[in-house]
C-alpha positions as CSV (number, residue, x, y, z in Angstrom):
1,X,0.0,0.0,0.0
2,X,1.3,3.2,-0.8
3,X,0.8,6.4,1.5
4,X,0.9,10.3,-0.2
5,X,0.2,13.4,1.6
6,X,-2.1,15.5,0.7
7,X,-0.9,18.5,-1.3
8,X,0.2,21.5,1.0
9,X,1.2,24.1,-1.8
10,X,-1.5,26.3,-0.5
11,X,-1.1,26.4,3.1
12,X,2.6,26.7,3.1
13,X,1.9,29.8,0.4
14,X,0.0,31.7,3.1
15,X,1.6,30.2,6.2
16,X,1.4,33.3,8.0
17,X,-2.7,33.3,7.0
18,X,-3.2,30.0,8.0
19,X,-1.7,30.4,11.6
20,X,-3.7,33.6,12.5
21,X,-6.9,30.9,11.1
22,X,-5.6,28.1,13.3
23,X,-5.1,31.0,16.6
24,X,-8.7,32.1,16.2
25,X,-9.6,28.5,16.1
26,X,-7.9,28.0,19.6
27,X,-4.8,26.0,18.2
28,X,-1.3,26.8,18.0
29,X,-0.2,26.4,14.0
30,X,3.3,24.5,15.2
31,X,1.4,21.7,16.3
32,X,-0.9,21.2,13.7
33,X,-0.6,19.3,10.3
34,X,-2.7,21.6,7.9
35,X,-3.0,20.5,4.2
36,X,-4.5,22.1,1.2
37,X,-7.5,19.6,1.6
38,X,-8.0,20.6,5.4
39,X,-11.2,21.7,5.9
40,X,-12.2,24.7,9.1
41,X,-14.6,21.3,10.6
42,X,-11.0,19.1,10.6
43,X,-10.7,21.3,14.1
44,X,-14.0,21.0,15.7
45,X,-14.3,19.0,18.7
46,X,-14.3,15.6,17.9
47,X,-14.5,16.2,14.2
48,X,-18.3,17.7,14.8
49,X,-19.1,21.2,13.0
50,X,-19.1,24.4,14.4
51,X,-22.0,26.1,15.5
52,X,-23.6,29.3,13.8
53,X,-22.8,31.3,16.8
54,X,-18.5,30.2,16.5
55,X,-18.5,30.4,12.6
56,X,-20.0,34.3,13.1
57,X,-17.4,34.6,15.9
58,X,-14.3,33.2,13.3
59,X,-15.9,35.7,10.6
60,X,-16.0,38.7,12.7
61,X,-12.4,38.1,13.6
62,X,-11.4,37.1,10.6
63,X,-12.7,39.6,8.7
64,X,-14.4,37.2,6.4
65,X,-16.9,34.6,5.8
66,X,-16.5,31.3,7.2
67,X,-18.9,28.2,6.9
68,X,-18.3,24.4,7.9
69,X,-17.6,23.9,4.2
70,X,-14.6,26.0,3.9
71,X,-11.1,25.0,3.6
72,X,-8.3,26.3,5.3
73,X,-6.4,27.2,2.2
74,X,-9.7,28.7,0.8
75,X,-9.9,31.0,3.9
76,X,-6.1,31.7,4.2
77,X,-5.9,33.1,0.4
78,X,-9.1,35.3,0.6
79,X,-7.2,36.6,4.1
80,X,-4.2,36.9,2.4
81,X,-6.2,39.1,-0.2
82,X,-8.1,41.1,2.2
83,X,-4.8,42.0,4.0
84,X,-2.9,42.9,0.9
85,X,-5.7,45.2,-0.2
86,X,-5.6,47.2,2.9
């Protein structure tokens, strides 16, 4: 059997992005494996989704729109794009 990982172009583009994601989400980006297929729900508790009231939370502080179905690299380029805009 042969094992790949997952693609992690993305992620390790906007590093910086995806550890301000992974602070707001309560983790500390060192000591998590983050790929470009990782979704936000990979870090709910026990793989559950979020709740309305958290994803509103992560998109206030974020500065963007969040749901269950987003994926990490997904949220860390549109950061990335809000924060080069000014």
């Amino acid at each position: 059997m042969k094992f790949e990982y997952a693609p992690q172009d993305r992620v390790n583009r906007y590093e910086a992005e995806v550890a301000r994601i992974l602070e707001a989400l309560g983790y500390d980006a060192a000591e998590c494996a983050v790929s470009d297929e990782s979704l936000l729900t990979d870090f709910a508790d026990a793989g559950d989704v979020f709740p309305e009231a958290e994803l509103q939370r992560l998109s206030l502080e974020l500065g963007i729109a969040v749901t269950n179905d987003s994926f990490i690299a997904d949220v860390a380029e549109s950061l990335h794009a809000k924060l080069a805009k000014g």
